[in-house]
HTML snippet that shows the backbone in 3Dmol.js (N, CA, C, O; Angstrom):
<script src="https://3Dmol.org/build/3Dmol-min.js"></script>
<div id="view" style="width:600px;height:400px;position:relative"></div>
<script>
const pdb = `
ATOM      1  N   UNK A   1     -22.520 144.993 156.738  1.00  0.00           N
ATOM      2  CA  UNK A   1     -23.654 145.606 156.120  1.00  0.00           C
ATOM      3  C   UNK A   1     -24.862 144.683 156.234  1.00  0.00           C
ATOM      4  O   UNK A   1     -25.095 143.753 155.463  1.00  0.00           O
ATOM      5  N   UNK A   2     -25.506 144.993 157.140  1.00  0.00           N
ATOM      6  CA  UNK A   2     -26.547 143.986 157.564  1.00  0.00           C
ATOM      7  C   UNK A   2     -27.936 144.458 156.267  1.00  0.00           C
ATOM      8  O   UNK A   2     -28.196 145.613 155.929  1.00  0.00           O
ATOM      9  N   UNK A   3     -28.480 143.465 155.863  1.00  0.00           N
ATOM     10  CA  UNK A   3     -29.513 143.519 154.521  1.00  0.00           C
ATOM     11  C   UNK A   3     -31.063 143.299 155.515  1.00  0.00           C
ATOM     12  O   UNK A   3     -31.343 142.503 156.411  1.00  0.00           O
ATOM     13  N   UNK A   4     -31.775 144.320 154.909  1.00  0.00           N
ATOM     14  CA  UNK A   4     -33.571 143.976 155.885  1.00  0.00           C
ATOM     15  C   UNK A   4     -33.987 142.905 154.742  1.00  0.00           C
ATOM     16  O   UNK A   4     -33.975 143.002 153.515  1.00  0.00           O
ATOM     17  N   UNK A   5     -34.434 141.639 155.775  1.00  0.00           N
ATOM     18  CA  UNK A   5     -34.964 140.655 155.253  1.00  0.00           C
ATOM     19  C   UNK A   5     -35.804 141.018 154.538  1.00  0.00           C
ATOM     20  O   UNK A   5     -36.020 142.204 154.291  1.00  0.00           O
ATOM     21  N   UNK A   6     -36.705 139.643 153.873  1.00  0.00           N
ATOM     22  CA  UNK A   6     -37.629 139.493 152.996  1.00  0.00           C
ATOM     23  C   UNK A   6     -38.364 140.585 151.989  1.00  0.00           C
ATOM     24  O   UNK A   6     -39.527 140.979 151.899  1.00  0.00           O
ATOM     25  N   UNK A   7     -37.219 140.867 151.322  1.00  0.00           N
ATOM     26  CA  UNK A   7     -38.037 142.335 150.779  1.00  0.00           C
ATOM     27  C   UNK A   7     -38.075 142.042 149.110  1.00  0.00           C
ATOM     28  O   UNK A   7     -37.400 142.855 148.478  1.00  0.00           O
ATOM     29  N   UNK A   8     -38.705 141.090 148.359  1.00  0.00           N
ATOM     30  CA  UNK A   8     -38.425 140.583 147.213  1.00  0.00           C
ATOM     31  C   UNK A   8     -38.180 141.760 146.203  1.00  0.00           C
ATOM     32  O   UNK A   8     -38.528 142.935 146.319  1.00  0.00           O
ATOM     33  N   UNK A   9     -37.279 140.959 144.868  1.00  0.00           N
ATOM     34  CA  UNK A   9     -37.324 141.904 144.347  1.00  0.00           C
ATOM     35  C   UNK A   9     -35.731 142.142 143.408  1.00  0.00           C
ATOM     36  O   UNK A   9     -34.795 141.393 143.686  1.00  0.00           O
ATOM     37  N   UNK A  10     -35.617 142.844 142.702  1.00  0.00           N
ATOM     38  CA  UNK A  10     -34.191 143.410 142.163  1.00  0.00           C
ATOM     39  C   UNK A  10     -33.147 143.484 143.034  1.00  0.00           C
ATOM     40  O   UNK A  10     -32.095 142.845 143.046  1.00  0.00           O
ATOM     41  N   UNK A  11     -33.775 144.797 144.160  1.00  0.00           N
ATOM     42  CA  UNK A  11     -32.819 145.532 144.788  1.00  0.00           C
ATOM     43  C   UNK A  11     -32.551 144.911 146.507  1.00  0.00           C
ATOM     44  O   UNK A  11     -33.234 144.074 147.098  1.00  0.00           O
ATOM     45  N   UNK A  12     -31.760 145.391 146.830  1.00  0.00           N
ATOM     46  CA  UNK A  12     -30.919 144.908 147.940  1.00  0.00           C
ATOM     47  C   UNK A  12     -31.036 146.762 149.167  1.00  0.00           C
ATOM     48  O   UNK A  12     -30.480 147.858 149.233  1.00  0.00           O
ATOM     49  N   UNK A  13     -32.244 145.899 149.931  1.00  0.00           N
ATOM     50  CA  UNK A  13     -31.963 146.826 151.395  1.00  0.00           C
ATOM     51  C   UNK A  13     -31.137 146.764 152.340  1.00  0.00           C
ATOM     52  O   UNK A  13     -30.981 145.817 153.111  1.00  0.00           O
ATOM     53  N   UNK A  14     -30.305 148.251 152.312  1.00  0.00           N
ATOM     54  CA  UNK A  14     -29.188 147.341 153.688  1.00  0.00           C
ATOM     55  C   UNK A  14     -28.881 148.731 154.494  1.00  0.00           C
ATOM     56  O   UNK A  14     -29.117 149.799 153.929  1.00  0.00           O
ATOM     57  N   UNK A  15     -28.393 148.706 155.718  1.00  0.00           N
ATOM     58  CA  UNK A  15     -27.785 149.631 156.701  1.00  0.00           C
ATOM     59  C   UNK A  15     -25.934 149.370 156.815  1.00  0.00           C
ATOM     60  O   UNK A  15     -25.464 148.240 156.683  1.00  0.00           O
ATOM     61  N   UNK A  16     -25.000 150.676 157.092  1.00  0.00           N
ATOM     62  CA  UNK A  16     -24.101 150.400 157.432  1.00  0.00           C
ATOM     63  C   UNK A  16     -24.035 150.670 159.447  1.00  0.00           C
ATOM     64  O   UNK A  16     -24.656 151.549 160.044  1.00  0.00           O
ATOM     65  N   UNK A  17     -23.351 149.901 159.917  1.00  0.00           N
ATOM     66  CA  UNK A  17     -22.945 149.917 161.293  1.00  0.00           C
ATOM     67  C   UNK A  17     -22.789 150.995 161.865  1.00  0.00           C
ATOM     68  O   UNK A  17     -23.290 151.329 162.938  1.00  0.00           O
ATOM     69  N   UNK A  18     -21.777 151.871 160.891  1.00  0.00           N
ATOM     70  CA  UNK A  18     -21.537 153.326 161.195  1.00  0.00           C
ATOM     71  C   UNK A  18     -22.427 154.390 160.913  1.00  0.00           C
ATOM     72  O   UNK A  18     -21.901 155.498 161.022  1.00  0.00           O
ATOM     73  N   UNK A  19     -23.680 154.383 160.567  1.00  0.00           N
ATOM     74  CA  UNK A  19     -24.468 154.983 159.857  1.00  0.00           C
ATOM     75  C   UNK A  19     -25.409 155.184 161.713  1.00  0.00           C
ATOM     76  O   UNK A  19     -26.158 156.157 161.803  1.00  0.00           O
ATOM     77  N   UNK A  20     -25.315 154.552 162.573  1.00  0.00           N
ATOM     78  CA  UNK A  20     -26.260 154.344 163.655  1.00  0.00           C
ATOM     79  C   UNK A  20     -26.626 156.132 164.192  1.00  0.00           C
ATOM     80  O   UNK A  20     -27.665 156.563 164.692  1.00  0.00           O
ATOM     81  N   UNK A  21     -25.805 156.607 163.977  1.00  0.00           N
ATOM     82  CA  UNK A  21     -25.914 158.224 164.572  1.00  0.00           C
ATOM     83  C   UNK A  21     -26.505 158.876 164.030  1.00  0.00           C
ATOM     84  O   UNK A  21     -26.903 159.918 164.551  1.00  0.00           O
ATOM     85  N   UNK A  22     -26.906 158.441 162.368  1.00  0.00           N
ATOM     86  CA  UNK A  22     -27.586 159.263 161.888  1.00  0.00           C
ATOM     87  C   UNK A  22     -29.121 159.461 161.723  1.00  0.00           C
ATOM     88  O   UNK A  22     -29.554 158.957 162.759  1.00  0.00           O
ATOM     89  N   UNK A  23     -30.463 160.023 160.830  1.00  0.00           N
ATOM     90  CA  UNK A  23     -31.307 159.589 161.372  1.00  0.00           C
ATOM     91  C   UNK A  23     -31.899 158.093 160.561  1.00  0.00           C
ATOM     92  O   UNK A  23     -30.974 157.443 160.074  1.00  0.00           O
ATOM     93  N   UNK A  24     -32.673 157.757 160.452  1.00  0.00           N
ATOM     94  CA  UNK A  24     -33.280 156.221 159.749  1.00  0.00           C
ATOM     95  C   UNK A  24     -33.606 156.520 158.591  1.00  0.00           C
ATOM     96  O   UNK A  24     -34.436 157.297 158.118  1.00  0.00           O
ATOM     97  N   UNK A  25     -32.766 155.725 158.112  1.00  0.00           N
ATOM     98  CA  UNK A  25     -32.680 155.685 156.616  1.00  0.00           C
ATOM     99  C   UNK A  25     -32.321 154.072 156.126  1.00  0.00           C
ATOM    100  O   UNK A  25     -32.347 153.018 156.762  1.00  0.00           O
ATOM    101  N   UNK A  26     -32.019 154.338 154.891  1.00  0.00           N
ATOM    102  CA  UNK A  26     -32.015 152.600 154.038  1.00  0.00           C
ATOM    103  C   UNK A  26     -31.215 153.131 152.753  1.00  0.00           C
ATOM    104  O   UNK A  26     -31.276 154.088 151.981  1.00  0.00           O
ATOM    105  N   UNK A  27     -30.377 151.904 152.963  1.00  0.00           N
ATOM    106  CA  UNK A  27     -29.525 151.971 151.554  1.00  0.00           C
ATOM    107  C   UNK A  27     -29.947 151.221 150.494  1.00  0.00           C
ATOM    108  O   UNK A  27     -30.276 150.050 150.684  1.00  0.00           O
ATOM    109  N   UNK A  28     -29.980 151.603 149.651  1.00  0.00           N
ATOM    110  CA  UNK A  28     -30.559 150.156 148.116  1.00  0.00           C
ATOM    111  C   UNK A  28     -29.224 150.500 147.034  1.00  0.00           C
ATOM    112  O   UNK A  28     -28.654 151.518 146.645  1.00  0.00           O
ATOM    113  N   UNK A  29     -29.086 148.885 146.786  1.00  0.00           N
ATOM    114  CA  UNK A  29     -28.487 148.546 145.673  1.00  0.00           C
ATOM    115  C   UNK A  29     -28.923 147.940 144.645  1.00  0.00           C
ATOM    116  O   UNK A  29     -29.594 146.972 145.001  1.00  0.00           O
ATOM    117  N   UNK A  30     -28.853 148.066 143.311  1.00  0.00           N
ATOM    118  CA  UNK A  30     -28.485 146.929 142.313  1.00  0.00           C
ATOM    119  C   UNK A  30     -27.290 146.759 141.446  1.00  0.00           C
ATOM    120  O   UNK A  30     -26.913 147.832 140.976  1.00  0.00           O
ATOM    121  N   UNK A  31     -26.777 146.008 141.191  1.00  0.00           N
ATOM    122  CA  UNK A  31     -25.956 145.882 140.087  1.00  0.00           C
ATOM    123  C   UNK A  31     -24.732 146.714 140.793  1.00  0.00           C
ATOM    124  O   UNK A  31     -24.012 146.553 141.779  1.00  0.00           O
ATOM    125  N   UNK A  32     -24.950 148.083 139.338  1.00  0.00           N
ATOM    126  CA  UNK A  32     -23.447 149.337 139.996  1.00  0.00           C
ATOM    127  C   UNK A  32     -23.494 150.427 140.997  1.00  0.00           C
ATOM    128  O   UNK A  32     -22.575 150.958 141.621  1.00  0.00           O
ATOM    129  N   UNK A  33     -25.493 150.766 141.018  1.00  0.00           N
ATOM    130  CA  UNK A  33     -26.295 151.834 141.167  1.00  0.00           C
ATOM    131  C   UNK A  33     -26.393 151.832 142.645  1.00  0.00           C
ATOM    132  O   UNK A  33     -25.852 150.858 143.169  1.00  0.00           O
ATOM    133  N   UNK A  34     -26.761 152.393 143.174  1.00  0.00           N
ATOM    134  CA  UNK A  34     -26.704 152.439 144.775  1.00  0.00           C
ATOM    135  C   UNK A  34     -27.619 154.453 144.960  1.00  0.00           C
ATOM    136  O   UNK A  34     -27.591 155.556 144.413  1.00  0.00           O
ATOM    137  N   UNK A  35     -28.366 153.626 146.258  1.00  0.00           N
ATOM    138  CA  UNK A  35     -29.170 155.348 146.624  1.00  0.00           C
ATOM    139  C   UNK A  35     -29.335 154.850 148.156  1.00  0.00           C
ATOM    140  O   UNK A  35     -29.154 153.828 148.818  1.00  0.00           O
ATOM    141  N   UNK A  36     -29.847 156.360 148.345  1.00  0.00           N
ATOM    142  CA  UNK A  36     -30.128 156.373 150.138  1.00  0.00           C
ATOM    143  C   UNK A  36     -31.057 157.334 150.702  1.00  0.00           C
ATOM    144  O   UNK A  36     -30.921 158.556 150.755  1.00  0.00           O
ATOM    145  N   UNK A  37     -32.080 156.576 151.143  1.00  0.00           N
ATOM    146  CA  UNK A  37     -33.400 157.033 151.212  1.00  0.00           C
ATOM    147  C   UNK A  37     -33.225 157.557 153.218  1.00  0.00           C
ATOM    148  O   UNK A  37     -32.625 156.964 154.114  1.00  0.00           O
ATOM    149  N   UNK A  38     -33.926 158.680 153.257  1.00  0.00           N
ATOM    150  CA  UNK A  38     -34.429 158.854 153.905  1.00  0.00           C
ATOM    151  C   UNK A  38     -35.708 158.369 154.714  1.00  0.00           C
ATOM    152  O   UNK A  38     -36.708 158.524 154.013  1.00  0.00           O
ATOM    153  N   UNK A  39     -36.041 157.759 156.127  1.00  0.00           N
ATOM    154  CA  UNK A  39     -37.198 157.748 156.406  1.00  0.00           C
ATOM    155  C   UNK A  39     -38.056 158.118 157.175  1.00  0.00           C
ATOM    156  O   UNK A  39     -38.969 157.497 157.719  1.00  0.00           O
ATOM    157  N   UNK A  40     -37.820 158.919 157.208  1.00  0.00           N
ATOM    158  CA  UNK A  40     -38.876 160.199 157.802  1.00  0.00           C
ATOM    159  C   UNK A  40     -38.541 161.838 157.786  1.00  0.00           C
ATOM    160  O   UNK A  40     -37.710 162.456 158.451  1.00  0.00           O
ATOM    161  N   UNK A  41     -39.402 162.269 156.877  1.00  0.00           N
ATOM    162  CA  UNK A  41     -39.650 161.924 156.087  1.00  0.00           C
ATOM    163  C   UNK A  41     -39.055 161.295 154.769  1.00  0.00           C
ATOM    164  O   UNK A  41     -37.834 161.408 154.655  1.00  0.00           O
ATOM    165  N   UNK A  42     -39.920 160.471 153.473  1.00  0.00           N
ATOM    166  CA  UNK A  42     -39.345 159.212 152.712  1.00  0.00           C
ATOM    167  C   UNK A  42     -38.880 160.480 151.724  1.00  0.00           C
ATOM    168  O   UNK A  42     -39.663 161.199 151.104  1.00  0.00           O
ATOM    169  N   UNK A  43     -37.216 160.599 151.726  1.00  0.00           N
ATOM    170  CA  UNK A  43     -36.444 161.766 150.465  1.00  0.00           C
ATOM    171  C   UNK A  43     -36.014 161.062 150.528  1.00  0.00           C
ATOM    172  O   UNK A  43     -35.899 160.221 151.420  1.00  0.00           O
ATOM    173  N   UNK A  44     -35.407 161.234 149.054  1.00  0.00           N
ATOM    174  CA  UNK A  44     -34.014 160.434 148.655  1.00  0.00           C
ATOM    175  C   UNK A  44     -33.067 161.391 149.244  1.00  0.00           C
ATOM    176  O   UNK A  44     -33.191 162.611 149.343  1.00  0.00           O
ATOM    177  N   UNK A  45     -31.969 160.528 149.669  1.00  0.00           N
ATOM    178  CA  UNK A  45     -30.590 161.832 149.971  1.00  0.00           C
ATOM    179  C   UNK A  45     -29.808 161.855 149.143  1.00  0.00           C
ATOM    180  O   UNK A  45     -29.048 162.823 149.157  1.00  0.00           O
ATOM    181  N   UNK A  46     -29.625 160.768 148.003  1.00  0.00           N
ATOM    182  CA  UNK A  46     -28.494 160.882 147.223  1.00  0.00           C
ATOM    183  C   UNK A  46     -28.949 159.537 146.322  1.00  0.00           C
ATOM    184  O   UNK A  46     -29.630 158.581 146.691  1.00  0.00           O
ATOM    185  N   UNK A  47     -28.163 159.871 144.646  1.00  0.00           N
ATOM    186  CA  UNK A  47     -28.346 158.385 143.590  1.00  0.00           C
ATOM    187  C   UNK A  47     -27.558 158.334 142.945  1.00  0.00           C
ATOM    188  O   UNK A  47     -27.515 159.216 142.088  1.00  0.00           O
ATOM    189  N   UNK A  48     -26.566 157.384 142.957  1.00  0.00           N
ATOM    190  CA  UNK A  48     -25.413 156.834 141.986  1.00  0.00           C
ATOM    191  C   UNK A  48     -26.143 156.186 141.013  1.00  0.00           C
ATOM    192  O   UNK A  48     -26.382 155.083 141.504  1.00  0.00           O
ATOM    193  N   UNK A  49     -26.862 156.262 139.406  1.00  0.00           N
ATOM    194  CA  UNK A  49     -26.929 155.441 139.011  1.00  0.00           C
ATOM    195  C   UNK A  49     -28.244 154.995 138.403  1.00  0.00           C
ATOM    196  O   UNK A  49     -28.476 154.623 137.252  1.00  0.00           O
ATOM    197  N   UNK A  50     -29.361 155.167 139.854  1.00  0.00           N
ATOM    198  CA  UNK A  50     -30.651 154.854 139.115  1.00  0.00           C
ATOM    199  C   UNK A  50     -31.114 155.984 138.221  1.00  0.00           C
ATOM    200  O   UNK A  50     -30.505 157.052 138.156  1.00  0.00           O
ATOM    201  N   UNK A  51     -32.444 155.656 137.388  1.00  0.00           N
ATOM    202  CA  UNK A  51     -33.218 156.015 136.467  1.00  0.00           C
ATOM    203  C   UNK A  51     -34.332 156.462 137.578  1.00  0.00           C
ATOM    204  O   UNK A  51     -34.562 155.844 138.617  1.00  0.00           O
ATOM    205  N   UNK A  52     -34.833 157.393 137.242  1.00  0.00           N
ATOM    206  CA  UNK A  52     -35.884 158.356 137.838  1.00  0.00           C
ATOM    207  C   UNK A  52     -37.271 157.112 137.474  1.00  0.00           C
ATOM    208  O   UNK A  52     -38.385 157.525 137.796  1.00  0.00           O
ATOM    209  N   UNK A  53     -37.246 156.373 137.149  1.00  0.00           N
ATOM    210  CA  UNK A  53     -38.681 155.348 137.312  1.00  0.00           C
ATOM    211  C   UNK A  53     -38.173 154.081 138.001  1.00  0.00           C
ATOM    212  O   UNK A  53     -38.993 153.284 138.456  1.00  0.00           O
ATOM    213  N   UNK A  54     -36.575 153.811 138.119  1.00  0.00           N
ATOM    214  CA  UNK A  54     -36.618 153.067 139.271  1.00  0.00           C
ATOM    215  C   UNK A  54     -36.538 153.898 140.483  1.00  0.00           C
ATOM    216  O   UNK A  54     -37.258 153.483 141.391  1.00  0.00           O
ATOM    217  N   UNK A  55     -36.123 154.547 140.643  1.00  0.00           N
ATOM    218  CA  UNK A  55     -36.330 155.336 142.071  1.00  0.00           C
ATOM    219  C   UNK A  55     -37.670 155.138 142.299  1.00  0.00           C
ATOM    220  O   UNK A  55     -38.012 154.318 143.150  1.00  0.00           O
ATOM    221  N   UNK A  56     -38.494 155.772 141.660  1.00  0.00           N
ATOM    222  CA  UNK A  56     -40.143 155.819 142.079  1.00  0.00           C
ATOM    223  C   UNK A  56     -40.243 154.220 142.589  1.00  0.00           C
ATOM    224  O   UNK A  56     -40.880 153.889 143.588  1.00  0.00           O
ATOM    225  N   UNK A  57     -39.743 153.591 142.009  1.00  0.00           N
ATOM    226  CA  UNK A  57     -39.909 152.066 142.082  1.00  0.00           C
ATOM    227  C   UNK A  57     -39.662 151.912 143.489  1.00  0.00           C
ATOM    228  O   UNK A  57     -40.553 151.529 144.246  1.00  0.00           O
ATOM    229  N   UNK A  58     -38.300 152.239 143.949  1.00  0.00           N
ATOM    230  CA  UNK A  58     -37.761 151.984 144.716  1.00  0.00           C
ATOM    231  C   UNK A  58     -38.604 152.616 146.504  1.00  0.00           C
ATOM    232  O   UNK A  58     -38.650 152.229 147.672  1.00  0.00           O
ATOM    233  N   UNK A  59     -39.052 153.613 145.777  1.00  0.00           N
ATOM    234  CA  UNK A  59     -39.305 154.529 146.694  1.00  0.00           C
ATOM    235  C   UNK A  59     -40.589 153.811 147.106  1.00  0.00           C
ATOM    236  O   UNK A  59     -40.765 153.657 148.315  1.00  0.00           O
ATOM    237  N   UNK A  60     -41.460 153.376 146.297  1.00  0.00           N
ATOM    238  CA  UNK A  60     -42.343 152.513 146.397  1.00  0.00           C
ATOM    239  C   UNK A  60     -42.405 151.484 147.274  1.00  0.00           C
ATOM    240  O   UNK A  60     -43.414 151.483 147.980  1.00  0.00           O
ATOM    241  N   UNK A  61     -41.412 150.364 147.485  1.00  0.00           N
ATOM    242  CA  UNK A  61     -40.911 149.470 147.970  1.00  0.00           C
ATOM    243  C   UNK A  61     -40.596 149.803 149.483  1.00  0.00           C
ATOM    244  O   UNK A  61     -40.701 149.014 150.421  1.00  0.00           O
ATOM    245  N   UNK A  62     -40.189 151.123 149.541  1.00  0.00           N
ATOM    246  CA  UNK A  62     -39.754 151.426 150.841  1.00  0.00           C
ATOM    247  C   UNK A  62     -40.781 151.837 151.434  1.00  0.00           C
ATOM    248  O   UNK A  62     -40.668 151.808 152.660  1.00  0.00           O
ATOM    249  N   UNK A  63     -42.074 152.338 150.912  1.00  0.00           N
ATOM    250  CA  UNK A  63     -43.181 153.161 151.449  1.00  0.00           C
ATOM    251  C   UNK A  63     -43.913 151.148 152.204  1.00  0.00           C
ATOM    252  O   UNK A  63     -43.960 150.749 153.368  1.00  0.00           O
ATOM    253  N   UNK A  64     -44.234 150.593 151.192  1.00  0.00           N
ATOM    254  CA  UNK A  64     -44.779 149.563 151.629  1.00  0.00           C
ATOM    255  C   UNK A  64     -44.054 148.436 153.046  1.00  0.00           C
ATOM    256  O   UNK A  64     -44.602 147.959 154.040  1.00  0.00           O
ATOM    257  N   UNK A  65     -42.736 148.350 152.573  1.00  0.00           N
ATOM    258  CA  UNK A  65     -42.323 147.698 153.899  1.00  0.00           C
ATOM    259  C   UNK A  65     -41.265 148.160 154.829  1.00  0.00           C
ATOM    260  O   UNK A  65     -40.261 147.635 155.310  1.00  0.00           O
ATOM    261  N   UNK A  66     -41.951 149.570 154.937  1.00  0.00           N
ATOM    262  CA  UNK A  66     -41.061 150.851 155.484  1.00  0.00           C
ATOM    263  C   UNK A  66     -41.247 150.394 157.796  1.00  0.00           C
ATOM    264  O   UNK A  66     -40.347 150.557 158.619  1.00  0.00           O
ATOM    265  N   UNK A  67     -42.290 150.006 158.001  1.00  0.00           N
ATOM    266  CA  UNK A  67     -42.051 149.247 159.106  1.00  0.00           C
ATOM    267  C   UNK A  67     -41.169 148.384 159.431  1.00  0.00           C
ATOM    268  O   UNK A  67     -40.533 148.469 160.481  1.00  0.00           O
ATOM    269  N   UNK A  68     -40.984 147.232 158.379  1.00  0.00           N
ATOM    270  CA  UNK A  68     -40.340 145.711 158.301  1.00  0.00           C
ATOM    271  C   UNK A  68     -38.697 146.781 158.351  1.00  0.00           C
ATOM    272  O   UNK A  68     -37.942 146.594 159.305  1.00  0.00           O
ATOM    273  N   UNK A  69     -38.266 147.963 157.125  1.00  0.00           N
ATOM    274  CA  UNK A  69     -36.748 148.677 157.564  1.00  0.00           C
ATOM    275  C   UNK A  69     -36.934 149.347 158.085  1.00  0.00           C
ATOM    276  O   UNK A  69     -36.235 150.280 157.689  1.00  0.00           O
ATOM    277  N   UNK A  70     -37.952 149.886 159.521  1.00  0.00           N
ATOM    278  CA  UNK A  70     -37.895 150.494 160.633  1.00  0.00           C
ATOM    279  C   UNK A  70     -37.355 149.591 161.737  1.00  0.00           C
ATOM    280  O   UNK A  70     -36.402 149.675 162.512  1.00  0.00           O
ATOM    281  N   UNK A  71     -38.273 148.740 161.530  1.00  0.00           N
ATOM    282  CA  UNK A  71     -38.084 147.314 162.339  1.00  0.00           C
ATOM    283  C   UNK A  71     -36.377 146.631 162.619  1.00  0.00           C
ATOM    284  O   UNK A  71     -35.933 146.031 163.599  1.00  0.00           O
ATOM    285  N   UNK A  72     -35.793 146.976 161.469  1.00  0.00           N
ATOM    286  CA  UNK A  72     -34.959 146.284 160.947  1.00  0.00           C
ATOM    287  C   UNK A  72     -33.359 147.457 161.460  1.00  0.00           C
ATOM    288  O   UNK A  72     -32.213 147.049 161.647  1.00  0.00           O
ATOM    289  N   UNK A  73     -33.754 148.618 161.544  1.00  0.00           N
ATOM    290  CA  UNK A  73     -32.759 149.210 161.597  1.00  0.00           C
ATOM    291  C   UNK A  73     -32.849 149.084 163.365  1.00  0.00           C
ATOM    292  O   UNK A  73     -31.847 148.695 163.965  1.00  0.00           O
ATOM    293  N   UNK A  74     -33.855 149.368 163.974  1.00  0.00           N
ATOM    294  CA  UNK A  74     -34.009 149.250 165.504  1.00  0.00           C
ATOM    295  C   UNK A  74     -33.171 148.387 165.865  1.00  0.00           C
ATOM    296  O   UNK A  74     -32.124 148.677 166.443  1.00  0.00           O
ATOM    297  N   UNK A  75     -33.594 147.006 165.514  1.00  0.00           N
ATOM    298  CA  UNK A  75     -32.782 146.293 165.683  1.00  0.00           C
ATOM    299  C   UNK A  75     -31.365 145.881 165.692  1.00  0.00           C
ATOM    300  O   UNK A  75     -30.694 145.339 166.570  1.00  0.00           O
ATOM    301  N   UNK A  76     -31.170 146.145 164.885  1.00  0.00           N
ATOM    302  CA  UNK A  76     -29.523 146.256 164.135  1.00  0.00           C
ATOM    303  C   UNK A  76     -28.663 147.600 165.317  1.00  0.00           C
ATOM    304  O   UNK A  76     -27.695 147.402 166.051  1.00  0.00           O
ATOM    305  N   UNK A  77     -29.586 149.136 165.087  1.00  0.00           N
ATOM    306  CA  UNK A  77     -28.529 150.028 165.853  1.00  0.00           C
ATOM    307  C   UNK A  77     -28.482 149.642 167.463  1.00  0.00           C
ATOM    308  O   UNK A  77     -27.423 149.501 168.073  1.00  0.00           O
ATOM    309  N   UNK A  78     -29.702 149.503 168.016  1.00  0.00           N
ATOM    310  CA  UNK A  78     -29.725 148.930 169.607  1.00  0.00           C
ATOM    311  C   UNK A  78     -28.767 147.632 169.796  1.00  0.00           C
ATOM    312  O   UNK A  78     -28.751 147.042 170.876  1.00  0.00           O
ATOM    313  N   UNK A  79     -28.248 147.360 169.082  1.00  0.00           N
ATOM    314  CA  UNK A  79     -27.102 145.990 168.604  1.00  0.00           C
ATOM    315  C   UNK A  79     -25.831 146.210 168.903  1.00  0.00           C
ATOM    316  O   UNK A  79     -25.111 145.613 169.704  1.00  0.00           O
ATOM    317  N   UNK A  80     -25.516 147.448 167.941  1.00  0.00           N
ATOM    318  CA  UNK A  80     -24.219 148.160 167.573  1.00  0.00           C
ATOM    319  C   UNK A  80     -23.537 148.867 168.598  1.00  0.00           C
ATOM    320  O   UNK A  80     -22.486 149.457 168.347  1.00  0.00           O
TER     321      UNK A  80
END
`;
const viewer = $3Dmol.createViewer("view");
viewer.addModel(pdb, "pdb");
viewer.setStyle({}, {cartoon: {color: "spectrum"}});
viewer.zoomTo();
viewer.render();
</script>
C-alpha cells in the first residue's frame, strides 16, 4: 500500500496495487475510519467511519494536492 508523500496532516493517503484497473482515486485513513475518494470527478465512493465535517476536510485536502495524488498514482500504476 504505497502512501502519496508529503501530505501533512491527521490522515494517511494511500493506493492499493490492485486497485490499478480502476479509475484514479485515493484512499484515506485515520485511526479505524477509512474512505475512498474519487478523482475525477472528486465523489466520495464509500466511508467507514468519518463524520460528514471530516470528509469535507478530507475532501479539501484532496482538492488542494490532488496533482501531487495524481502524480503519485501515475507513478505507482505505470510501476505495477
Amino acid at each position: 500500500m504505497p502512501s502519496v508523500p508529503d501530505i501533512s496532516g491527521p490522515y494517511r493517503f494511500y493506493f492499493y496495487s490492485f486497485d490499478c484497473n480502476e479509475p484514479k482515486h485515493v484512499h484515506v485513513e485515520r485511526d479505524r475510519s477509512n474512505c475512498k475518494f474519487w478523482l475525477e470527478p472528486l465523489v466520495l465512493a464509500w466511508n467507514h467511519g468519518f463524520a460528514p465535517h471530516e470528509l469535507n476536510q478530507i475532501r479539501g485536502s484532496i482538492k488542494t494536492h490532488k496533482r501531487r495524488i495524481s502524480d503519485a498514482w501515475d507513478e505507482h500504476c505505470d510501476q505495477a
